[in-house]
C-alpha positions in Angstrom: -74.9 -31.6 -9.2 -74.2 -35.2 -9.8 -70.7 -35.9 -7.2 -68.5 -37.2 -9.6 -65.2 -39.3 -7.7 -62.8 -38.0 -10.1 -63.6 -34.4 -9.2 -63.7 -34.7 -6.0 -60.1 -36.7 -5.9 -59.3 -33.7 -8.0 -60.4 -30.4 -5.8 -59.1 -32.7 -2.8 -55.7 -33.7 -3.5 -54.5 -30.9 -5.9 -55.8 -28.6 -3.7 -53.5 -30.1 -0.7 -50.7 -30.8 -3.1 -50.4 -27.0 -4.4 -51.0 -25.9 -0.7 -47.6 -27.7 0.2 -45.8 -26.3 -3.0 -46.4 -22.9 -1.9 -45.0 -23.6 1.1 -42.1 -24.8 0.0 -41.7 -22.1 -2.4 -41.7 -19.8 0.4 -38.8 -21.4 2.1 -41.0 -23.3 4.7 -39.8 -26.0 6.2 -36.1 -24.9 5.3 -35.2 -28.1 3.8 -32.4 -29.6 0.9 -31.2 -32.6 -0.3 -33.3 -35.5 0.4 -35.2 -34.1 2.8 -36.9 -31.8 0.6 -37.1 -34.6 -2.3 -39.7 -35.8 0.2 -41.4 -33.0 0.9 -41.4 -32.0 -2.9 -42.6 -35.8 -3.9 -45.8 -35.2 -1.5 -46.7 -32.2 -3.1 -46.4 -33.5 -6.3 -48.2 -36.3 -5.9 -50.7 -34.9 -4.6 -50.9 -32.1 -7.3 -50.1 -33.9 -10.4 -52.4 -36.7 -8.9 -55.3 -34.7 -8.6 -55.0 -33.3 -11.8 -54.4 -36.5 -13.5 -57.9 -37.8 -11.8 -60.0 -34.3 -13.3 -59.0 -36.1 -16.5 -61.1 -39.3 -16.0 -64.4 -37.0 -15.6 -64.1 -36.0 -19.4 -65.3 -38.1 -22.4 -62.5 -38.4 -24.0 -59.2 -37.6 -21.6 -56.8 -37.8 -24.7 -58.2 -34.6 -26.1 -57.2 -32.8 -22.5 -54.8 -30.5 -24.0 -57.0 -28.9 -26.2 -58.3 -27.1 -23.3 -55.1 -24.7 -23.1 -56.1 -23.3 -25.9 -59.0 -21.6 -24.3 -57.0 -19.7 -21.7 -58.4 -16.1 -23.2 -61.9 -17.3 -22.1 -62.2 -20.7 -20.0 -61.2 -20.4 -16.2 -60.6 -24.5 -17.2 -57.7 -23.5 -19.7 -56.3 -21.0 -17.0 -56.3 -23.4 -14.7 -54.1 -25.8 -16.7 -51.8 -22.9 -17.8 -51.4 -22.1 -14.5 -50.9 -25.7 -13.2 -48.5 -26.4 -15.6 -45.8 -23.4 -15.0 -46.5 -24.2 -11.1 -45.0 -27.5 -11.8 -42.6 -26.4 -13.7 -41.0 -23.7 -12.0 -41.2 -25.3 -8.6 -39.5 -28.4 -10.5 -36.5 -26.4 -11.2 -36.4 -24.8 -8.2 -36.8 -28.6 -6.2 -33.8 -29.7 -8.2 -31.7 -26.8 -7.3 -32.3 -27.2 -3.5 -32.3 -31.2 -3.6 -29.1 -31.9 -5.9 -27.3 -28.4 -5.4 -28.0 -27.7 -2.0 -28.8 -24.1 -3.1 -32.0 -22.2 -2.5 -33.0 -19.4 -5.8 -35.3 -17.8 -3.1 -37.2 -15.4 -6.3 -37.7 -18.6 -8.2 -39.7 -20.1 -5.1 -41.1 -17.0 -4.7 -42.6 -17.3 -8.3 -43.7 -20.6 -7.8 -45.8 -20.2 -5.1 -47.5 -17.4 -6.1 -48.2 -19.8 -9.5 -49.1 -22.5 -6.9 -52.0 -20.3 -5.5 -53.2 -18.9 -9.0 -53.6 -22.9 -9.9 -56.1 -22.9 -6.6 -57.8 -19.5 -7.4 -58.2 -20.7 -11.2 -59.9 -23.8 -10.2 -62.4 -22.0 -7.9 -63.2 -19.9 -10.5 -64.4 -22.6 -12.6 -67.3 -22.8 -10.3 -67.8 -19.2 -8.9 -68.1 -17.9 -12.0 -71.2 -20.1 -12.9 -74.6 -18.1 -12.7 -76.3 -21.1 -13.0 -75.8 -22.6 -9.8 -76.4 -20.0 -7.3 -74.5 -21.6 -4.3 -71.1 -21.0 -6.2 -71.6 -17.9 -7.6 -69.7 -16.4 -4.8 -66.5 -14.6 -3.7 -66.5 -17.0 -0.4 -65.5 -19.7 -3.6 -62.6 -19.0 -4.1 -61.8 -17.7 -0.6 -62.8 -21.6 0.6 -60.8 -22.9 -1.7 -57.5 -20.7 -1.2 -58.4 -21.0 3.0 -58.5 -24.9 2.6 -55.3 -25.2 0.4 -53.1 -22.7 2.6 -54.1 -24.6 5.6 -53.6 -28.2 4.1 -50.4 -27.2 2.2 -49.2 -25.8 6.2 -50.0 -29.0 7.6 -48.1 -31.0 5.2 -45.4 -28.6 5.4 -45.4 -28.9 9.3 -46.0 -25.1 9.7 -48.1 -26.2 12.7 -48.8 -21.9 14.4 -49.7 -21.8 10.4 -51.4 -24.4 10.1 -53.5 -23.6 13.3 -54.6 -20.0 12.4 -55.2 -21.1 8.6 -57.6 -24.0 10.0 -59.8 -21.9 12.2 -60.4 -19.2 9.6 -61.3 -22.1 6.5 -63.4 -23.3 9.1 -65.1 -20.0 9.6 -65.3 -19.8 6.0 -66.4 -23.1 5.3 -69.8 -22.3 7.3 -70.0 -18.9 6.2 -70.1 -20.4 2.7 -72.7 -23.2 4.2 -74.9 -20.4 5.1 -74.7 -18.4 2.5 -75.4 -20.9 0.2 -78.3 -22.2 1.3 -80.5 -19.5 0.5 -78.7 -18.6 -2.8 -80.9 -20.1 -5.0 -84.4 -18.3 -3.5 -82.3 -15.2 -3.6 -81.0 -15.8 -7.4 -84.9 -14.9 -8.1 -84.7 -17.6 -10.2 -88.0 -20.4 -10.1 -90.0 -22.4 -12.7 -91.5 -19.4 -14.2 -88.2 -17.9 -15.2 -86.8 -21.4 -16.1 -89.4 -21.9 -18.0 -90.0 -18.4 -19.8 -93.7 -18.8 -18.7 -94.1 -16.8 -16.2 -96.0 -13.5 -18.2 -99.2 -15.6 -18.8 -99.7 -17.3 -14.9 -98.4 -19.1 -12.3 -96.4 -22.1 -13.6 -96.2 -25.5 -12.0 -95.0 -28.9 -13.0 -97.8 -31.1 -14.6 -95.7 -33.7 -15.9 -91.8 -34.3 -16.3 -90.5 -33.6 -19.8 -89.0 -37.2 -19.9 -90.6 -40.4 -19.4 -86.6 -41.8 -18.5 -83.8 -40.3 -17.6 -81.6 -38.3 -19.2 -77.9 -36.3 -19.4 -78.8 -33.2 -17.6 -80.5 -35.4 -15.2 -77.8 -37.7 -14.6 -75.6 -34.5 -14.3 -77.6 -31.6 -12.8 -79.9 -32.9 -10.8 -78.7 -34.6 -7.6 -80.9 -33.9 -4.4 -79.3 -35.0 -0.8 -81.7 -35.2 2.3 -81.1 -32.2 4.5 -80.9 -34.4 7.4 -78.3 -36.3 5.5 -76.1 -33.2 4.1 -76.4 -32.3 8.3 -74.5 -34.8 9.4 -71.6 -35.0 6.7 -71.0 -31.5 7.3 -70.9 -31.7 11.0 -68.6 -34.7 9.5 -66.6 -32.6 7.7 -66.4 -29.7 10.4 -65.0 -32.2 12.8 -62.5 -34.1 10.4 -61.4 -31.0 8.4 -60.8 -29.0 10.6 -61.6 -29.6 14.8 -59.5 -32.8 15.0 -56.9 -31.6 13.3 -56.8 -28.2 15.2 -57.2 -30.6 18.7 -54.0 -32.8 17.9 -51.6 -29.4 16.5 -52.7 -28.2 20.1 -50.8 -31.3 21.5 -47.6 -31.5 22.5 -45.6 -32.5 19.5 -45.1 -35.7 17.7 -44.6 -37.4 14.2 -47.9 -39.4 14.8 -50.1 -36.4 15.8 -49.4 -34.1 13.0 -49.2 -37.2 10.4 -53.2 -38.0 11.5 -53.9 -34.2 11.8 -53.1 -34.4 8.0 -54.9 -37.4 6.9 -58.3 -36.4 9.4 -58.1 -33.1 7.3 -58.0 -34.6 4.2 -60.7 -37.2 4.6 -62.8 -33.9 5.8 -62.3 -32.0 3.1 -63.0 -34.8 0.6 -66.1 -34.9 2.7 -66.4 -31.1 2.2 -66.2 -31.7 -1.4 -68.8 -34.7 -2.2 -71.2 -31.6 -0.8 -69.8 -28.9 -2.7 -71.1 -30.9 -5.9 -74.0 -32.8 -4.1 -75.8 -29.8 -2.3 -75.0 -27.6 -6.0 -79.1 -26.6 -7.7 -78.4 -26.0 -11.1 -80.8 -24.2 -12.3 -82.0 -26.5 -14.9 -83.1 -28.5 -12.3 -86.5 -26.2 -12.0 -86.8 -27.0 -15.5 -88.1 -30.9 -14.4 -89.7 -29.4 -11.3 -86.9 -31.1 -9.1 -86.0 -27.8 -7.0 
């Protein structure tokens, strides 16, 4: 799958950003007044800034909230839904606890299980796809929840959290590596069946179906060297997750935990350019490119 920026801003940064709410909605750190507007500002920026990026991925952004209409069907709509009251309950409950010094502890509570639906929704968009094998996966959504608990604990300077959170997205993160690697040989899905040729022979690619290029091509066909895809996720391993687990074991300081979070954001947007880049849609055995 083509890598597009905006989506990858998006996964990255909202993911973080509705990782800190649900910390805060949980009462973690136990913060008011303008304390918390800081913590809350992060979070929000992060969320509503992801969000606003998806947007820039579609044809035409101004039709965006036509998508909540879908919500019976489309993981996309449920996703917005669910973003959406997030934001919106947590912002009542941020203005209680920064301007009235008073903590509705069920309202939190609320939020941040809203704050995690948002994540699961947006995994779901891609794990629900048969299409692309590698995503088509419980570990989705279990990456995407592991990586937004333990980024959301960072921010939130949860640090034992944060800790334990890292090392099991890590785990996932290379269970989901392996997994997905052989997904699309195990889909049982190949030229023949991409083709609907494959009760009269053996089919093979003569000639591509386009003498130029095309949407699906732009789109659906991206292919990254395997040496390449290597080192970013060794890149990734180390930024996402090692560093930041290597300066949380140090002794304290404002510095260490502020570059823990940053190193694990820059590796997860590293993480993410792969999720997308390393992605074989199917259609992709259609132009004999898999």
């Amino acid at each position: 799958m083509h890598p597009a920026r905006s989506v990858i801003a998006f996964t990255t940064l909202s993911g973080a950003g509705f990782g800190l709410l649900f910390w805060l909605g949980l009462g973690l750190p136990d913060v008011t007044g303008w304390v918390a507007f800081v913590f809350f500002a992060v979070g929000y920026a992060l969320a509503a800034g992801g969000l606003l990026a998806s947007t820039f991925h579609l044809g035409h952004p101004e039709r965006a909230w036509k998508a909540f209409s879908q919500w019976r069907s489309s993981w996309l709509s449920r996703e917005g839904v669910a973003s959406v009251a997030a934001l919106v309950v947590m912002g009542v409950y941020g203005a209680a606890l920064i301007f009235l010094d008073t903590r509705i502890a069920p309202l939190g509570w609320l939020g941040a299980v809203l704050a995690l639906a948002t994540v699961y929704t947006t995994s779901m968009i891609y794990a629900q796809l048969r299409t692309v094998p590698r995503w088509k996966t419980p570990l989705t959504p279990a990456l995407f929840i592991a990586v937004s608990l333990s980024g959301g604990a960072l921010l939130a300077g949860q640090a034992t959290a944060a800790m334990a959170l890292l090392a099991v997205a890590g785990l996932v993160q290379v269970l989901w590596w392996m997994r997905g690697d052989g997904a699309l040989a195990a889909s049982g899905t190949d030229m023949a069946t991409a083709t609907g040729l494959g009760g009269i022979g053996h089919v093979r690619a003569f000639a591509p179906p386009h003498t130029g290029s095309n949407y699906l091509l732009r789109e659906f066909v991206f292919v990254v060297g395997r040496k390449h895809a290597a080192k970013l996720r060794i890149i990734a391993l180390a930024l996402g997750y090692a560093l930041p687990l290597v300066l949380l074991a140090l002794p304290f300081s404002h510095a260490a935990a502020a570059l823990a979070a940053i190193s694990h954001i820059v590796g997860i947007a590293v993480s993410r350019w792969l999720f997308f880049a390393e992605a074989e849609h199917v259609v992709g055995l259609y132009y004999g490119a898999r």
